[in-house]
TIZADO-666854 format. One record per residue: residue number from 0; residue in three letters; x, y, z of N, C-alpha, C in turn. Coordinates in pm, whole numbers, plus 50000, padded with zeros to 5 digits. Each point is the difference from the previous one (the first is absolute). Example, Ala and Ser with C-alpha at 12.3 -4.5 7.8 and 13.67 -1.06 7.14 Angstrom:
BEGIN
> 0 ALA 51319 49431 50780 49911 50119 50000 50090 50120 50000;
> 1 SER 49965 50105 49928 50082 50119 50006 49923 50109 50073;
This chain:
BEGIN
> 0 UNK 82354 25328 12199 50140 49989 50034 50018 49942 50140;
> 1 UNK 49892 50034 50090 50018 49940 50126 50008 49881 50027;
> 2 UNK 49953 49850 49895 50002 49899 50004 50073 49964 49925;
> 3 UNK 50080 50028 49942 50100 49931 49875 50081 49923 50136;
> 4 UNK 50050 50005 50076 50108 49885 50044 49903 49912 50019;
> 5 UNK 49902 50043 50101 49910 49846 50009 49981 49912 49896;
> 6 UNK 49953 50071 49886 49971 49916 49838 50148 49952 50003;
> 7 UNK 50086 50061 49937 50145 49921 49978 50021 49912 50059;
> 8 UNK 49967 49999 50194 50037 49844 50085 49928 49927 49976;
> 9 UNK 49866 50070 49988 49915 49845 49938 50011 49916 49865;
> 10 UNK 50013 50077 49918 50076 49986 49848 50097 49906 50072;
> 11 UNK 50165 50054 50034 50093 49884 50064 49965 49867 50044;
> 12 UNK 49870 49987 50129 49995 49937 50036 49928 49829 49915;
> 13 UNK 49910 50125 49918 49923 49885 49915 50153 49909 49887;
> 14 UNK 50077 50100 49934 50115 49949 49925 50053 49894 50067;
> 15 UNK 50032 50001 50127 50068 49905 50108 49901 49881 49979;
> 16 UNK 49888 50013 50045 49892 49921 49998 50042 49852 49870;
> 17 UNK 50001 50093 49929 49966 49939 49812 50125 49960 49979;
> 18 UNK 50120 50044 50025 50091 49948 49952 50064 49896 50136;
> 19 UNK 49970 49990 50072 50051 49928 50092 49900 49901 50078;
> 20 UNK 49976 50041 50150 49889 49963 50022 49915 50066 50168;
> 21 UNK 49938 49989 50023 49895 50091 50121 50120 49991 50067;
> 22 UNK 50085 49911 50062 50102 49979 50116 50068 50139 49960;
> 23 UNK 50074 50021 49915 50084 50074 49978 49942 50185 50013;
> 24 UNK 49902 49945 49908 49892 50154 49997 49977 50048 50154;
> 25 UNK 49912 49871 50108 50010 50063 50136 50081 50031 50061;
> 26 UNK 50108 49887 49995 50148 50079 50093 50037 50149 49954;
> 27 UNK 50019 50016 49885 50015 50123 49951 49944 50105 50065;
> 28 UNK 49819 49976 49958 49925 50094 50052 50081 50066 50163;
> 29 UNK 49976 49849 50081 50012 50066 50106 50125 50002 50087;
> 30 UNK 50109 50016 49941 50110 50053 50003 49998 50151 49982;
> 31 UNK 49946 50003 49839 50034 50163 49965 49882 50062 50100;
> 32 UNK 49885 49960 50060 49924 50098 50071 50040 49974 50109;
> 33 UNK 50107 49928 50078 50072 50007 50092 50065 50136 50009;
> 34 UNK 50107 49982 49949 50088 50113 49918 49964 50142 49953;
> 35 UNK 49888 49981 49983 49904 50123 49964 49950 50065 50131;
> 36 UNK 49942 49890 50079 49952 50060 50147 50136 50037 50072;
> 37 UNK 50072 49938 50046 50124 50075 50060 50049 50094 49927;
> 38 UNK 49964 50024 49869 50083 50156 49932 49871 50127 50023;
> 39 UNK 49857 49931 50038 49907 50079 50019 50069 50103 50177;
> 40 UNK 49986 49876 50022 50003 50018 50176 50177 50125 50064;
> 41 UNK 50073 49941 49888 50133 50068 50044 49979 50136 49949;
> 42 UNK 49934 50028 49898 49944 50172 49943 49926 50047 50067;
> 43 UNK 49891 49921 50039 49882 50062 50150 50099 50068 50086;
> 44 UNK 50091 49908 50046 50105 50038 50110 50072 50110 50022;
> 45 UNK 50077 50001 49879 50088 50159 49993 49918 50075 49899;
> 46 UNK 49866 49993 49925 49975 50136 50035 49910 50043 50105;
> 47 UNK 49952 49910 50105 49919 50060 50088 50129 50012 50156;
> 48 UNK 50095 49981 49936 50136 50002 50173 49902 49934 50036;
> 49 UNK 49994 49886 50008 49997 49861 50051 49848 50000 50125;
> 50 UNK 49911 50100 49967 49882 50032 50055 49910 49934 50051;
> 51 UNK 50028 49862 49962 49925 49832 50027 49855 49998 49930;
> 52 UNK 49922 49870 49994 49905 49959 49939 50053 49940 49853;
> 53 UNK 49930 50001 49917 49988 49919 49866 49917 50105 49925;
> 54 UNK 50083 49981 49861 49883 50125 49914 49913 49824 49940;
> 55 UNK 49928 50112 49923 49900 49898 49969 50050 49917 49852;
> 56 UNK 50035 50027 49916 50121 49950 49916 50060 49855 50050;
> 57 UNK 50071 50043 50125 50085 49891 50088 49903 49903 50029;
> 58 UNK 49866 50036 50069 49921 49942 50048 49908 49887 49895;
> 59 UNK 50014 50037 49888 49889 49912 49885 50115 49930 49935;
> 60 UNK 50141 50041 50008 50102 49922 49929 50029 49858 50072;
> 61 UNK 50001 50042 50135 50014 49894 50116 49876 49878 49978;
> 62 UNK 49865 50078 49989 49856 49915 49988 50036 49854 49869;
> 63 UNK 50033 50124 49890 50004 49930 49875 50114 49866 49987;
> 64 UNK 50094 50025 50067 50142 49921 50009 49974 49898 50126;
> 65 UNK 49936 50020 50098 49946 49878 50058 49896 49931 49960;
> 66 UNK 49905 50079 49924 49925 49878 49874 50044 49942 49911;
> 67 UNK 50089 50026 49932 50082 49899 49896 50107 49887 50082;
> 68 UNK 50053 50072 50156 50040 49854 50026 49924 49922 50071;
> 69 UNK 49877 50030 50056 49906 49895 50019 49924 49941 49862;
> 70 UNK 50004 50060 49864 49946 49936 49923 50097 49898 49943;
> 71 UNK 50139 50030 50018 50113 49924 49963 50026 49873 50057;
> 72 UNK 49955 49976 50100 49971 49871 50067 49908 49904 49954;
> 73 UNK 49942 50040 49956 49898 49917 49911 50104 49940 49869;
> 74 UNK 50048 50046 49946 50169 49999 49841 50111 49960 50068;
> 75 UNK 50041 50067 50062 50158 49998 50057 49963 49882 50115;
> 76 UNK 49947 50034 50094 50014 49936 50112 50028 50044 50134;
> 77 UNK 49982 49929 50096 49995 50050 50095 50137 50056 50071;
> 78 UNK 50106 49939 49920 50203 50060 50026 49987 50096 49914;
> 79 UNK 49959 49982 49913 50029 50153 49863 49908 50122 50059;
> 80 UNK 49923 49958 50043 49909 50127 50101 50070 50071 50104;
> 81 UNK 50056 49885 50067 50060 50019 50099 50127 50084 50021;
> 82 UNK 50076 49985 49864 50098 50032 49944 49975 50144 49939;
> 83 UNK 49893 50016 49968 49953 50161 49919 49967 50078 50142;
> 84 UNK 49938 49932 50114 49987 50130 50090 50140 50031 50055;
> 85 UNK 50090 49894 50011 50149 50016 50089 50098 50103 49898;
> 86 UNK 49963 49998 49842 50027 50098 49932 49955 50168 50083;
> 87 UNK 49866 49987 50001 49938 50108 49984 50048 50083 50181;
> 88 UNK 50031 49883 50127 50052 50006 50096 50143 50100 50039;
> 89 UNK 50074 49909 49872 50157 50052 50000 50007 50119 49959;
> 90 UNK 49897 50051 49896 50035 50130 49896 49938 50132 50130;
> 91 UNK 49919 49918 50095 49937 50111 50101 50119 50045 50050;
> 92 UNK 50109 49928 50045 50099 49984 50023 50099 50163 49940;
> 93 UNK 49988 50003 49935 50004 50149 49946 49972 50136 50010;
> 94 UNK 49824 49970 50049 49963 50102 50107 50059 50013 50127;
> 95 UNK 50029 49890 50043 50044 50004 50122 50108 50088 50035;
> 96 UNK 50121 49972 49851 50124 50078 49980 49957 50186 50008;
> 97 UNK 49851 49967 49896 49969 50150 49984 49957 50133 50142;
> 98 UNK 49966 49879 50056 49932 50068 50142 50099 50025 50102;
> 99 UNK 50128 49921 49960 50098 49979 50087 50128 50146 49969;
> 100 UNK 49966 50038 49894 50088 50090 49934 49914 50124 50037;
> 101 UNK 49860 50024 49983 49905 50133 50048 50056 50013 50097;
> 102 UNK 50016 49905 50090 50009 50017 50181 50120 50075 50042;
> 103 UNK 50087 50007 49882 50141 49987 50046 50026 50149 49928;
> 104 UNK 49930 50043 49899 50065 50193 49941 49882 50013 49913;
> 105 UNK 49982 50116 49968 49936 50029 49867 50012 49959 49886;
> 106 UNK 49897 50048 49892 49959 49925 49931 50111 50068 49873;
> 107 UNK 50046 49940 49891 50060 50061 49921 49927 50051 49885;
> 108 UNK 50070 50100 49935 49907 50094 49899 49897 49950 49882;
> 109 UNK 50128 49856 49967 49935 49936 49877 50000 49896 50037;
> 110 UNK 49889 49940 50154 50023 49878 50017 49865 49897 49896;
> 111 UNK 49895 50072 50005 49885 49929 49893 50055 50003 49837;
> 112 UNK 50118 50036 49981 49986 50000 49842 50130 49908 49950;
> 113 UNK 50116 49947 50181 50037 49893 49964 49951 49856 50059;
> 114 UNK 49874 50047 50062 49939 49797 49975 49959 49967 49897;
> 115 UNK 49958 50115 49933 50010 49932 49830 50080 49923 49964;
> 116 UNK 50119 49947 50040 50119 49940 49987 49955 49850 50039;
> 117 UNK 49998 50058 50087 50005 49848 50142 49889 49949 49959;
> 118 UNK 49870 49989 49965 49915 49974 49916 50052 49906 49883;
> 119 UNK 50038 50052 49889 50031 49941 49884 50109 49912 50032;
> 120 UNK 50106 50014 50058 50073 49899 50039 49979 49884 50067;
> 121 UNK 49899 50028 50071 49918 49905 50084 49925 49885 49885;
> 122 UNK 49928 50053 49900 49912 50006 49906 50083 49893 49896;
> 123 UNK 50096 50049 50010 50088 49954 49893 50087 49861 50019;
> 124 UNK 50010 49996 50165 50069 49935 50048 49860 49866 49993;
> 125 UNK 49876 50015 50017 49945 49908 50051 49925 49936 49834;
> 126 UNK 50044 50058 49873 49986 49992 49878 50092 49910 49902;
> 127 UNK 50090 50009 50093 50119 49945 49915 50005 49869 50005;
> 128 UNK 49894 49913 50055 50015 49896 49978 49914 49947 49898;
> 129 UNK 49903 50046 49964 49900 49998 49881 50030 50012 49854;
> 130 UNK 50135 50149 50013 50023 50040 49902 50108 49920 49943;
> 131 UNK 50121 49918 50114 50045 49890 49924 49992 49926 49954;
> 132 UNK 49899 49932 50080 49901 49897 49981 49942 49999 49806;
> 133 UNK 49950 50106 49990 49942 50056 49871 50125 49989 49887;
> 134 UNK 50110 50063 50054 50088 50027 49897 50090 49836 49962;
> 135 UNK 49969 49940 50102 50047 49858 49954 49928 49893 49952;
> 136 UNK 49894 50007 49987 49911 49978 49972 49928 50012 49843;
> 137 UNK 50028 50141 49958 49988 50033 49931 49835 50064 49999;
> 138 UNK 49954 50046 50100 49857 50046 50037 49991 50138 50047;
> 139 UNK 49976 50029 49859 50034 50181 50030 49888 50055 50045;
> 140 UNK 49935 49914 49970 49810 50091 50108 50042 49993 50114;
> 141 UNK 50074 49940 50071 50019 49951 50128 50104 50139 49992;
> 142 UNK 50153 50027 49998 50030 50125 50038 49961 50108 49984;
> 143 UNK 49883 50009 49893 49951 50137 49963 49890 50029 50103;
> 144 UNK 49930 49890 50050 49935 50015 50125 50058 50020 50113;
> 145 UNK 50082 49955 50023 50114 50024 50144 50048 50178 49971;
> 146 UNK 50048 50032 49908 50035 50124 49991 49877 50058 50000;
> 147 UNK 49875 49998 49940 49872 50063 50007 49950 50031 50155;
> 148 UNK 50041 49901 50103 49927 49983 50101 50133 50084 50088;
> 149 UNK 50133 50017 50005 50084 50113 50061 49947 50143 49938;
> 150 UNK 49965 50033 49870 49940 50103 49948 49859 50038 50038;
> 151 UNK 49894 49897 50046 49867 50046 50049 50003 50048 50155;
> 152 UNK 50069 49929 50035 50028 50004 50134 50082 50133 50056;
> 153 UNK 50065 50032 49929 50093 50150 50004 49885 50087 49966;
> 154 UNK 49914 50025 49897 49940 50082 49971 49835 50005 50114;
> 155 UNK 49959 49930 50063 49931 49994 50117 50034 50028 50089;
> 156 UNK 50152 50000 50014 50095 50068 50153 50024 50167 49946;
> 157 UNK 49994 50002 49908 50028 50168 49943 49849 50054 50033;
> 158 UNK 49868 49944 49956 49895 50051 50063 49953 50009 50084;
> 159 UNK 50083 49913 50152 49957 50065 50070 50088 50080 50089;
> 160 UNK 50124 49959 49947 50069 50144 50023 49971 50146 49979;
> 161 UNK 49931 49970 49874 49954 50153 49939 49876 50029 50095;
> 162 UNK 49910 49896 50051 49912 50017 50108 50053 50061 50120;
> 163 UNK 50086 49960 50053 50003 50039 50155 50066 50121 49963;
> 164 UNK 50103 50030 49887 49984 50141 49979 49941 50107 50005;
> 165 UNK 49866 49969 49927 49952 50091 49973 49962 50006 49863;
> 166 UNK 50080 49990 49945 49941 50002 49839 49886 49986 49929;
């Protein structure tokens, strides 16, 4: 059970792959592990009251997502690379908000169980161009992978939520 999101994103990612092409599959990739690392990093945050460092989660998500956009340069190019870290830049951008809000009051009761939110919306938001893409198209591997890859990706943020829990 501990690896089912990983399988599912990779599952997603390969669908992307096949029905479209590597361009699309990498941006993807490293968007959603953009997105994934800043939803890692903002849960580190409020549940440790903002204690500093990186869990290790944050730390291999970050590793993995700057290897796909240095491997993306090789496909995309050297603007589409360029363009995936200024993604991955802006969404830090978030932490920033997060660290900026610790500083300022306590933490609220149910603040880890609504970035679940901010996550999928995020997720969803950076999906929706695939999934139109698909639906006009008429390339339903293509949205069933886009929705596969907001669903793997949620369920890898739930484990390690359930991690820094405790669970």
């Amino acid at each position: 059970m501990k690896w089912t999101g990983v399988i599912i994103y990779l599952i997603s990612l390969f669908l992307l792959y096949v029905s479209t092409d590597i361009k699309v599959a990498l941006t993807l990739a490293s968007v959603s592990l953009s997105v994934l690392y800043v939803w890692v990093v903002m849960l580190w945050m409020v549940s440790r009251k903002n204690a500093g460092g990186l869990s290790t989660p944050a730390k291999i998500l970050l590793l993995v997502n700057l290897a796909v956009i240095l491997v993306s340069v090789f496909f995309i190019g050297t603007v589409g690379a360029a363009l995936l870290l200024a993604v991955l830049l802006v969404l830090h951008g978030f932490v920033l908000l997060v660290r900026y809000g610790l500083s300022r009051g306590p933490v609220a009761q149910n603040a880890d169980s609504r970035l679940r939110y901010f996550g999928v919306l995020l997720l969803g938001f950076f999906s929706l161009n695939p999934s139109i893409e698909g639906v006009s198209t008429s390339n339903w591997i293509e949205v069933s992978a886009s929705v596969l890859l907001i669903f793997g990706v949620y369920l890898m943020f739930e484990e390690v939520r359930n991690t820094l829990r405790g669970k």
